[in-house]
C-alpha positions, 0 to 999 in steps of 0.5 A, a space after each residue: 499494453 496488452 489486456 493480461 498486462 492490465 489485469 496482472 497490474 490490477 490485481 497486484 494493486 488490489 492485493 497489496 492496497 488491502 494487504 496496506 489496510 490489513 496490516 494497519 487494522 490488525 495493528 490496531 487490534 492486536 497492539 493497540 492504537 498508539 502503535 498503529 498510530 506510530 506505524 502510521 506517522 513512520 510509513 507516510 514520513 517515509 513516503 514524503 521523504 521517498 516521494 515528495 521531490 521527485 513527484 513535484 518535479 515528474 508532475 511539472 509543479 516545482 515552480 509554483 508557490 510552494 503551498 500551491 505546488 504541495 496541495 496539487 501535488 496532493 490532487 494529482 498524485 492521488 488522482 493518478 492512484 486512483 483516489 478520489 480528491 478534489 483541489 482548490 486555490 485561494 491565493 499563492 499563499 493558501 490552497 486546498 485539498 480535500 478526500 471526499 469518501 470513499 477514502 481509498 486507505 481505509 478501503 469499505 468498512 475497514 474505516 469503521 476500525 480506524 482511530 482519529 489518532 492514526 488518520 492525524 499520523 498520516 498528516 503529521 507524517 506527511 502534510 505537516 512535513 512538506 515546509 520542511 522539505 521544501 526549505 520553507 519553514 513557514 509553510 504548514 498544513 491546517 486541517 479542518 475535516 476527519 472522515 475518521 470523527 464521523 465527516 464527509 472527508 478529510 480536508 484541510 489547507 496548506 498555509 504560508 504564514 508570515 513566520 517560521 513555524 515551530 515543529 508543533 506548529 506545523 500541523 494544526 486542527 480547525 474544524 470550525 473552519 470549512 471548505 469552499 464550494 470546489 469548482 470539479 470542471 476547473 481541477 489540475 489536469 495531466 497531459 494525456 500525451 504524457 501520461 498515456 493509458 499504460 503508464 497510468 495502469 502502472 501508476 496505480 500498480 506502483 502506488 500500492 506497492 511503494 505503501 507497502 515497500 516502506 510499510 514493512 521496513 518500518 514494522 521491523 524497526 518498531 515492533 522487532 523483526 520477529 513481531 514484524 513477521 508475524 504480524 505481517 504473515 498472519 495479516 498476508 494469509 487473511 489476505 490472500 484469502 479474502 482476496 484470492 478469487 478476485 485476483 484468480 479471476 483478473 489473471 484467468 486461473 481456472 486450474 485448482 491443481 498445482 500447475 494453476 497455483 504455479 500459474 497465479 504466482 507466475 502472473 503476479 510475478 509478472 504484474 510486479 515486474 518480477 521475472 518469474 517461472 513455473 516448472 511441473 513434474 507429477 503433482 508437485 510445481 517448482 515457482 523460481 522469482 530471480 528478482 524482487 522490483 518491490 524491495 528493489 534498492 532497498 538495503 539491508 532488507 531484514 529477513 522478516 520482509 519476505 516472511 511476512 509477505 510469504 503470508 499471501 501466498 500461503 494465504 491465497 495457496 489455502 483456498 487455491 486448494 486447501 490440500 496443497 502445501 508450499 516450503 521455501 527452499 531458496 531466499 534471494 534476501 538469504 544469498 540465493 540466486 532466487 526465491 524458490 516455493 515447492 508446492 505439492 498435495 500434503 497428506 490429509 489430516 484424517 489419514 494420520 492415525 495419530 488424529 481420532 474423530 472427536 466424539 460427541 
C-alpha cells in the first residue's frame, strides 16, 4: 500500500471518529441526555446486530465458548481499531474485557461531556445483547467499572449463568467487584500473515466509518429527518473545521484556492474508496463522487444522510478559504449519476451595499 493510501485512510478515520463523538456530545447538549442515551442504545444495537456474527467468524473465535468468543472478540476488534483494551480468562464460562482510558469514543476531553446513562447504552445496546444473538439465552454481561463516574476504565465480564436470562437480566452493575491483574504478555494475538499492515490501516478506516454509516440512520428514525439534518450539518461543519488542518496536512494540500479544495475532497474520495474527480475552469472546480462506499447497500437512504454529512465539507471549505463557496448541483441518493459540488469565490460581505459598518 502506497504511503498517499495510508494517510488518505487516516485522515477519513479521524474525521469521521470526531465527527462520531461530535454528534453524540452536541446530542447531549442540544436534546438533552435521555435522547443522547436512546441514540446511543440504537447505534451500538445496530452495530451488534451489523457486525457481531460475521466478526467472530473473520476473527476465528466461532468455536469457542460463547462468553470466551464475545470478550475476545471485544479484545481483538477493538485492537484492530486502534482501541486500547485488555482481556482476560477466568473460566470457559467467565471471561473479561477491560477499556483502560484513554477511551477511544469519548476522544481527550470530550469525556468530560458524557453522561453515565449513554456509557450504559453502549453495554445495553451491544454486550448485554450478544446471548441473544448467539442463541444463548443464559449468557449475559456484568459490569463493574465506568470511566464516565470517574474510574480508570470500563470493565466488566461476560457471564454464562445456570439460567435463562430475563431481558432486565442481561446487563447488570457490580461495582464492588474488580478485575484481575491482566497478563498484557499473555493477550489474543492475530496472525500478522493474515492480517497484513494494509488491511489493518483499512480496519482502522472501516471502524470509523461503519459508526457513522448506522449513526445517521438512526438519527433520522429518532429525531425526524429534518432535526437529523440539521443536528448532523452543524456537528459536520464544527468538525470540518476543527479538523480540517489536520487532514490538509495527512493529504499534502498546500493550495488555499479552488483547485487545492478540489484536490482535499478528491483525496478523502480516495481514502473512503469512493471514485472521485476534480475538473477546473477559472476560479471555479467541479468535484463529481460517482459512488458512496459509506452508505453502500444500505436502502432506503433518507435525504437527510447526505445533508448532514455535507456539513463537513462546508465545514472544512470555511477554513480551506473562508471566501469560497460550495452548491450541490447533483445527488446521487436523488437519481443522479453523481454527487456533484460547484465551488467557486463568493462576493465578499463588505462589497454589498446593502451591509453598512456598525458604529461604535
Amino acid at each position: 500500500m502506497d504511503s498517499g493510501t495510508v494517510r488518505a485512510y487516516k485522515a477519513v478515520e479521524n474525521l469521521y471518529h470526531r465527527y462520531l463523538t461530535g454528534i453524540i456530545l452536541r446530542t447531549v447538549m442540544t436534546r438533552g441526555a435521555a435522547d443522547a442515551t436512546e441514540l446511543v442504545f440504537r447505534l451500538f444495537r445496530r452495530q451488534q446486530q451489523a457486525t457481531l456474527l460475521p466478526g467472530l467468524k473473520k476473527l476465528g473465535l466461532d468455536g469457542l465458548p460463547d462468553a470466551v468468543a464475545c470478550a475476545q472478540y471485544h479484545y481483538l476488534s477493538n485492537y484492530l481499531g486502534d482501541v486500547g483494551v485488555q482481556y482476560g480468562y477466568e473460566s470457559d464460562r467467565k471471561a473479561w474485557v477491560r477499556y483502560p482510558p484513554p477511551r477511544w469514543i469519548w476522544d481527550g476531553t470530550a469525556i468530560c461531556g458524557i453522561p453515565t446513562t449513554v456509557s450504559q447504552a453502549m453495554m445495553r445496546g451491544w454486550h448485554s445483547h450478544n446471548g441473544v444473538t448467539l442463541g444463548n439465552p443464559r449468557l449475559g454481561f456484568v459490569c463493574t467499572m465506568q470511566t464516565t463516574d470517574g474510574q480508570p476504565g470500563l470493565e466488566g465480564y461476560f457471564y454464562e449463568y445456570d439460567h435463562d436470562l430475563a431481558p432486565e437480566e442481561r446487563l447488570r452493575f457490580a461495582p464492588e467487584e474488580e478485575s484481575p491483574e491482566f497478563d498484557l504478555g499473555a493477550m489474543p494475538t492475530l496472525d500478522d500473515t493474515d492480517w497484513p499492515e494494509d488491511r489493518v490501516r483499512k480496519a482502522l478506516r472501516n471502524y470509523a466509518m461503519q459508526y457513522v454509516r448506522n449513526l445517521l440512520p438512526e438519527m433520522v428514525t429518532l429525531f425526524g429527518p429534518e432535526a437529523a439534518a440539521d443536528l448532523g450539518r452543524t456537528t459536520g461543519r464544527l468538525i470540518g473545521m476543527q479538523y480540517y488542518a489536520e487532514t490538509a496536512a495527512l493529504l499534502d494540500i498546500q493550495d488555499r484556492d479552488v483547485a487545492g479544495f478540489g484536490a482535499y475532497m478528491v483525496a478523502l474520495g480516495h481514502g473512503h474508496g469512493d471514485a472521485m474527480r476534480a475538473d477546473v475552469s477559472g476560479d471555479e472546480v467541479v468535484v463529481r463522487q460517482h459512488s458512496w462506499r459509506l452508505m453502500r447497500d444500505t436502502d432506503p437512504i433518507s435525504p437527510s444522510v447526505f445533508d448532514a454529512l455535507n456539513g463537513l465539507w462546508e465545514g472544512a471549505l470555511s477554513v480551506h478559504d473562508r471566501f469560497l463557496s460550495s452548491e450541490v448541483t447533483k445527488r446521487l441518493d436523488r437519481g443522479n449519476e453523481c454527487f456533484e459540488w460547484h465551488i467557486r469565490r463568493r462576493p465578499s460581505r463588505r462589497d454589498d451595499p446593502a451591509v453598512r459598518p456598525s458604529s461604535v
